[in-house]
C-alpha positions as CSV (number, residue, x, y, z in Angstrom):
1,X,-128.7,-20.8,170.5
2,X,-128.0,-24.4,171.4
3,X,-128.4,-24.1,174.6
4,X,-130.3,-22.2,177.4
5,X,-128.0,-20.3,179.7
6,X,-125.9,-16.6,180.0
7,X,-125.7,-14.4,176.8
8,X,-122.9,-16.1,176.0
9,X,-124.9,-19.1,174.4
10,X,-126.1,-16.4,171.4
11,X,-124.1,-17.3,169.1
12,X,-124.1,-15.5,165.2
13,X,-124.1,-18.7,162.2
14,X,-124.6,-18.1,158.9
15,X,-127.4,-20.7,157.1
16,X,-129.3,-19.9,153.8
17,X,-132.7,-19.5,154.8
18,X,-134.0,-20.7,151.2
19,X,-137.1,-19.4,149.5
20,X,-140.4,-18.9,151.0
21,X,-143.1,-21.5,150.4
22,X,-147.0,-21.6,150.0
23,X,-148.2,-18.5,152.4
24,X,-145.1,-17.6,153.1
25,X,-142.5,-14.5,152.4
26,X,-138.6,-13.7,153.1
27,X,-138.1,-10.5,155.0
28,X,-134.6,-9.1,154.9
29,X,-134.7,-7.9,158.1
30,X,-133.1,-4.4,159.2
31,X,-134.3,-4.0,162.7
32,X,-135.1,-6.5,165.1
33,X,-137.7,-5.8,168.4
34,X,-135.4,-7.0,171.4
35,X,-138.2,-7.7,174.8
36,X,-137.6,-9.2,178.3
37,X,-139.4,-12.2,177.3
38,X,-136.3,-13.4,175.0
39,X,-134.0,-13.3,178.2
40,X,-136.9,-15.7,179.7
41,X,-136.4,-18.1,176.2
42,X,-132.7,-17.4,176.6
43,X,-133.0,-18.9,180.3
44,X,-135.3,-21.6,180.2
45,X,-138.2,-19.7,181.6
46,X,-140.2,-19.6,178.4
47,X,-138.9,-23.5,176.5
48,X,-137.9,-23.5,173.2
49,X,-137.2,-26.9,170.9
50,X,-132.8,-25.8,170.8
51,X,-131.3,-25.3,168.7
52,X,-133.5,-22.4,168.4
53,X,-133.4,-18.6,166.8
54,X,-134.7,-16.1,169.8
55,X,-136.8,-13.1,169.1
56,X,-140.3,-12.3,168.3
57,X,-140.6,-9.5,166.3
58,X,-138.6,-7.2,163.4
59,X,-139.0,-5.0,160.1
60,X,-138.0,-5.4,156.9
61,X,-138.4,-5.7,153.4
62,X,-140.2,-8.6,151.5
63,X,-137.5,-9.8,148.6
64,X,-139.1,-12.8,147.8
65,X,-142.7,-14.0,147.7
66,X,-144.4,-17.5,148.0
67,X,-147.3,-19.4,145.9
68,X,-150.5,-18.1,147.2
69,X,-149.5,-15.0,149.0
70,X,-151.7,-12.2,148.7
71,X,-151.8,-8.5,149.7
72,X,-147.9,-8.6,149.8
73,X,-145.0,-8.3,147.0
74,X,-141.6,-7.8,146.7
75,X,-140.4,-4.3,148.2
76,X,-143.0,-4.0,150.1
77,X,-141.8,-3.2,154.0
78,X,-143.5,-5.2,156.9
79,X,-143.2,-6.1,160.4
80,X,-144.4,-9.0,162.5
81,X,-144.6,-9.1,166.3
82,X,-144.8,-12.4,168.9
83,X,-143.4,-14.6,166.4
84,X,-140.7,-17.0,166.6
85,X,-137.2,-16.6,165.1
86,X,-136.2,-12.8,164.5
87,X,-132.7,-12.6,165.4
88,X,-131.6,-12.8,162.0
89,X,-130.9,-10.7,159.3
90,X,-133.5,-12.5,156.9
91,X,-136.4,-15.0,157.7
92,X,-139.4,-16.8,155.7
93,X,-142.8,-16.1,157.8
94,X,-146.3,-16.3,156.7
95,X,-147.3,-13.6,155.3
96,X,-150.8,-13.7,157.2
97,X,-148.3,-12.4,160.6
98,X,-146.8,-9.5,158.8
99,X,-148.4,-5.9,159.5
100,X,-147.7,-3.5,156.5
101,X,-145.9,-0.5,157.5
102,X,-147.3,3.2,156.7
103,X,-144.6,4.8,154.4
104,X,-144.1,7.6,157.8
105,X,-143.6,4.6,160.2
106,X,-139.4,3.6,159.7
107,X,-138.8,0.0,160.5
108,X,-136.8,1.0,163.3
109,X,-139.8,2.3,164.7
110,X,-141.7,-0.5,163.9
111,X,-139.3,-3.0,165.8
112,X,-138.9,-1.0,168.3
113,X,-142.9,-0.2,169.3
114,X,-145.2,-2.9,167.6
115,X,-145.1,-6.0,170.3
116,X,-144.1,-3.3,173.2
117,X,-147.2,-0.9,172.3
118,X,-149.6,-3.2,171.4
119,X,-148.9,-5.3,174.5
120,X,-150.1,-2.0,176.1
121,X,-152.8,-1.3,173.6
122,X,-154.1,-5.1,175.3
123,X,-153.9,-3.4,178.4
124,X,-155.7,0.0,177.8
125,X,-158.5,-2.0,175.2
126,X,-158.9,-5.4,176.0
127,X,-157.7,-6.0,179.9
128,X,-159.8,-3.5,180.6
129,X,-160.6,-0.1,178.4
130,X,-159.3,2.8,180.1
131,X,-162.1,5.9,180.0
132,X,-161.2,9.5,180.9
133,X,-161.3,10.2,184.9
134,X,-159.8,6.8,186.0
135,X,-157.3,6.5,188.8
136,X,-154.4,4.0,187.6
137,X,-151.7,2.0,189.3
138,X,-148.8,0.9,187.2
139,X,-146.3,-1.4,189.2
140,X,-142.8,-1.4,186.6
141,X,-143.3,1.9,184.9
142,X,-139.9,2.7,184.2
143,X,-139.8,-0.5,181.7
144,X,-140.4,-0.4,178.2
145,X,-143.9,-1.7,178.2
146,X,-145.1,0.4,181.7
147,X,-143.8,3.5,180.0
148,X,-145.5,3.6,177.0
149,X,-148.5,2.7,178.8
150,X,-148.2,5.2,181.5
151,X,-148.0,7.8,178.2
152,X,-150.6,6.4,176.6
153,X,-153.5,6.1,179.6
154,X,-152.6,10.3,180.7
155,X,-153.4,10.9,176.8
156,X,-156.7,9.0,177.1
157,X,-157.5,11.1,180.5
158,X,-156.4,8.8,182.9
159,X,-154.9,9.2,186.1
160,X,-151.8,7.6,185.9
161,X,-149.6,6.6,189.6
162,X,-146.6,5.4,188.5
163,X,-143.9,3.4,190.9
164,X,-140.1,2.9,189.9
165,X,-137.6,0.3,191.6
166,X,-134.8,2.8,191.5
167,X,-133.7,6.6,191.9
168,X,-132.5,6.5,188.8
169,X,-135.4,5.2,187.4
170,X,-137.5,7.3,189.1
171,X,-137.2,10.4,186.8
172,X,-138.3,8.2,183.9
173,X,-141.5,7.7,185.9
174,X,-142.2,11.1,186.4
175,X,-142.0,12.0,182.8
176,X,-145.1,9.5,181.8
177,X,-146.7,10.0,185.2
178,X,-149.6,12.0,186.9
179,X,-147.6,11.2,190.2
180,X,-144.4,9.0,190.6
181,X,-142.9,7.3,193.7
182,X,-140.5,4.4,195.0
183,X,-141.7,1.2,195.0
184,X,-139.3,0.9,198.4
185,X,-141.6,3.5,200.4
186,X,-142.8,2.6,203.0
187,X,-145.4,4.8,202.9
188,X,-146.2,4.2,199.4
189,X,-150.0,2.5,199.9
190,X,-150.9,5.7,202.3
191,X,-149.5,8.0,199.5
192,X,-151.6,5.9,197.1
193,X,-154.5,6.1,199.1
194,X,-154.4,9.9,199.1
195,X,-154.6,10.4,195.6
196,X,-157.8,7.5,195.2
197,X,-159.3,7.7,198.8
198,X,-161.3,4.1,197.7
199,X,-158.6,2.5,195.8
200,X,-157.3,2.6,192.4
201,X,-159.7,1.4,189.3
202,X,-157.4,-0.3,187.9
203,X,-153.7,-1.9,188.6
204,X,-151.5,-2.4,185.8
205,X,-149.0,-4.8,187.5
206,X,-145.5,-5.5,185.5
207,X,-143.6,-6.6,188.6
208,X,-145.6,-9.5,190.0
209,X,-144.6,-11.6,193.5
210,X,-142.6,-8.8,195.0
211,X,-145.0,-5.8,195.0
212,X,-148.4,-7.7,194.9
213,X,-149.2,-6.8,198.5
214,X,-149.1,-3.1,197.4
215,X,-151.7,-4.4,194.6
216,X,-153.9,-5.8,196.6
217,X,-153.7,-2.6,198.8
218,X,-154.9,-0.2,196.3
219,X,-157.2,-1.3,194.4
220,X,-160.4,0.1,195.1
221,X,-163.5,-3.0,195.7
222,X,-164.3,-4.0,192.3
223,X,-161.8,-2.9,190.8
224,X,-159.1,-4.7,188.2
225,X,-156.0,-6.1,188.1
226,X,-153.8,-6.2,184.9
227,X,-151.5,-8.7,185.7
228,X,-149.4,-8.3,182.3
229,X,-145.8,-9.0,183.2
230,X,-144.3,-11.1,186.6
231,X,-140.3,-9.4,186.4
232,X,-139.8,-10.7,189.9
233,X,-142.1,-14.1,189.7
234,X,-145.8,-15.3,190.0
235,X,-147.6,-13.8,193.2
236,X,-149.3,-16.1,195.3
237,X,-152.8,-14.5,194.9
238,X,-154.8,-14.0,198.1
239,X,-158.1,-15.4,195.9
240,X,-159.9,-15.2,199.4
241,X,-159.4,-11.5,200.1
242,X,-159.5,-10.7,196.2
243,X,-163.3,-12.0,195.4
244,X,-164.5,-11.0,198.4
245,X,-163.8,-7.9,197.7
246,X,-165.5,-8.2,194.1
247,X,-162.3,-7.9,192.4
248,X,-160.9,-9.1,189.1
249,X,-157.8,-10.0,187.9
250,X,-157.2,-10.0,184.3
251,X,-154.4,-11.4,182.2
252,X,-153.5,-13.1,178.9
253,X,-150.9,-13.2,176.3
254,X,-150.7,-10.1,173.6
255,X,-151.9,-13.1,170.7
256,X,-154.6,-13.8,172.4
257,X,-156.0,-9.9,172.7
258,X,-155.0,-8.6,169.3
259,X,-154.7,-11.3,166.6
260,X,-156.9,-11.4,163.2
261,X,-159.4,-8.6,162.8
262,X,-158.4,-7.0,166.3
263,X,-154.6,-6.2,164.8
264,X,-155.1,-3.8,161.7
265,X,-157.5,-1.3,164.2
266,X,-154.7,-2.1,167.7
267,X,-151.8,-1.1,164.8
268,X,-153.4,2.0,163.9
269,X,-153.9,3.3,167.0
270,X,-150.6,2.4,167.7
271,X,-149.4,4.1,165.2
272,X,-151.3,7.6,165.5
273,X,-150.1,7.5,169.1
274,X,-146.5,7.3,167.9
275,X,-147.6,9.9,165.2
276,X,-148.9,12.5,167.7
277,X,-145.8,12.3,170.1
278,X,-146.8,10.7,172.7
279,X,-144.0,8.5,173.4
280,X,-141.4,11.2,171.8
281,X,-139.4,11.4,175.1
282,X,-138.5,7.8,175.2
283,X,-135.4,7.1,173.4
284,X,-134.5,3.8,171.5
285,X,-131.4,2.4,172.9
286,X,-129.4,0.6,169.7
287,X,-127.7,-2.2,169.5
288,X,-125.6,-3.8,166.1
289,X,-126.7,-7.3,165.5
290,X,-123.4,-8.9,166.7
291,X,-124.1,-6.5,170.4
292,X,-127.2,-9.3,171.3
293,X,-125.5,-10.4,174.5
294,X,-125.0,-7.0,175.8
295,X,-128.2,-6.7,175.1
296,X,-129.8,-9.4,177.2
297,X,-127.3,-8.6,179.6
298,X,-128.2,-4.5,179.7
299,X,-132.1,-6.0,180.0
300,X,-131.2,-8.6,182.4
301,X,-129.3,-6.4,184.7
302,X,-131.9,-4.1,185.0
303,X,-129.3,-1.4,183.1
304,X,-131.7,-0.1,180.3
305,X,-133.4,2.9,180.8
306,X,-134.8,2.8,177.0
307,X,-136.4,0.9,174.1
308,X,-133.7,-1.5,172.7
309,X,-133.8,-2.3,169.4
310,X,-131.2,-4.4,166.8
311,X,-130.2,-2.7,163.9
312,X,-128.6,-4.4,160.9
């Protein structure tokens, strides 16, 4: 893109991306991880030096490999997550990024679950690690990151309270849910309340400004807030209330919770979750490479009900 603004600014160009230097390898990339955070690049929200290749993560296959790699060779299939430049069909990255792929993990799968599921591994293992018995609040479950964690947390033994925007979305919810409701309810913090008379242990909050006063409702004292994603912008935290009441909130950036020796251990516990069916129900919704804007504007729009991926 060379400029921020509607879907209209991603544009397709053909360029040779050359061959891969010290560290580095080219991945001819077959699918391509598509996450609300490129619509926030796309925008402005999240700046990029323009002009500028959007996307964080994809799958391929390495076809060329650099001076001083090791580990990888040519053939070999990988996937990288949270870094810059996937919307294209082949790219050079350092090969210290790239997660190998298990030969029963496709590379649609991969692009479709690795920065999604390990933003929610971050949430279940590092934000705060879920143990069996917990109550859980997730604010934004019908989205592609809430859903896999509200999956996720019931298979660890959690209690999982998940709240959709929409009717539509509601059903979604209920699938990966202990109990679902409508984030318009007005009695949605009593109905809360009923199922954790004290408060939730923990609130994994996706939505941000517009539903934080039901956050700060029903958590239980001492409890924590995962503030992982802000869809409808930043809350203005009432810190007061929040530490008197001996409660943390936690947040962060995926790199920042699984990066070096925390991402081989995250990725395989990603992976057995996908191998055991846990997410089985939610479909991948694809898109062809040149189908990018009606991607963002599917995401933007609030029209996706599943895991968008790019296939090439």
């Amino acid at each position: 893109m060379q400029s921020i603004g509607t879907p209209a600014v991603l544009k397709i160009v053909e360029t040779d991306v050359g061959s891969p230097g010290t560290g580095q390898v080219r991945l001819v990339q077959d699918a391509i991880g598509i996450n609300y955070v490129d619509v926030m690049v796309r925008t402005g929200h999240f700046p990029m030096r323009l002009p500028a290749t959007p996307g964080f993560e994809a799958a391929g296959v390495i076809d060329a490999v650099g001076p001083g790699v090791k580990g990888f060779e040519r053939g070999d299939r990988a996937a990288y997550f949270f870094v810059e430049g996937a919307y294209a069909t082949a790219s050079l990255k350092p090969a210290e990024n790239l997660v190998r792929l298990p030969h029963d993990i496709s590379n649609e799968v991969a692009a479709t679950f690795l920065a999604k599921g390990l933003t929610a591994w971050m949430g279940l293992y590092a934000l705060h690690r879920i143990t069996a018995g917990e109550v859980i609040l997730v604010l934004g479950a019908s989205g592609s990151v809430g859903s896999i964690l509200s999956r996720w947390a019931r298979a660890l033994g959690a209690t999982v309270i998940g709240v959709a925007g929409t009717d539509e979305k509601l059903a979604k919810v209920e699938a990966g849910a202990t109990h679902a409701f409508l984030a318009s309810d007005p009695e949605l913090s009593t109905k809360i309340r009923a199922i954790a008379q004290a408060g939730v242990d923990v609130v994994y909050d996706f939505v941000g400004k517009a539903t934080f006063p039901v956050v700060v409702a029903a958590v239980r004292d001492g409890g924590v807030i995962a503030a992982i994603g802000a869809a409808s912008g930043q809350p203005t935290a009432a810190t007061d209330r929040i530490a008197s009441r001996g409660i943390q909130i936690r947040a962060g950036g995926t790199p920042q919770y699984v990066h070096g020796g925390t991402v081989a251990g995250a990725t395989e516990q990603l992976w057995d979750a996908v191998r055991g069916d846990l997410f089985s129900d939610l479909e991948a919704v694809r898109y062809r490479f040149d189908q990018i804007g009606a991607a963002h504007a599917d995401m933007e729009s609030r029209r996706l009900t599943g895991l968008p991926v790019l296939t090439v």
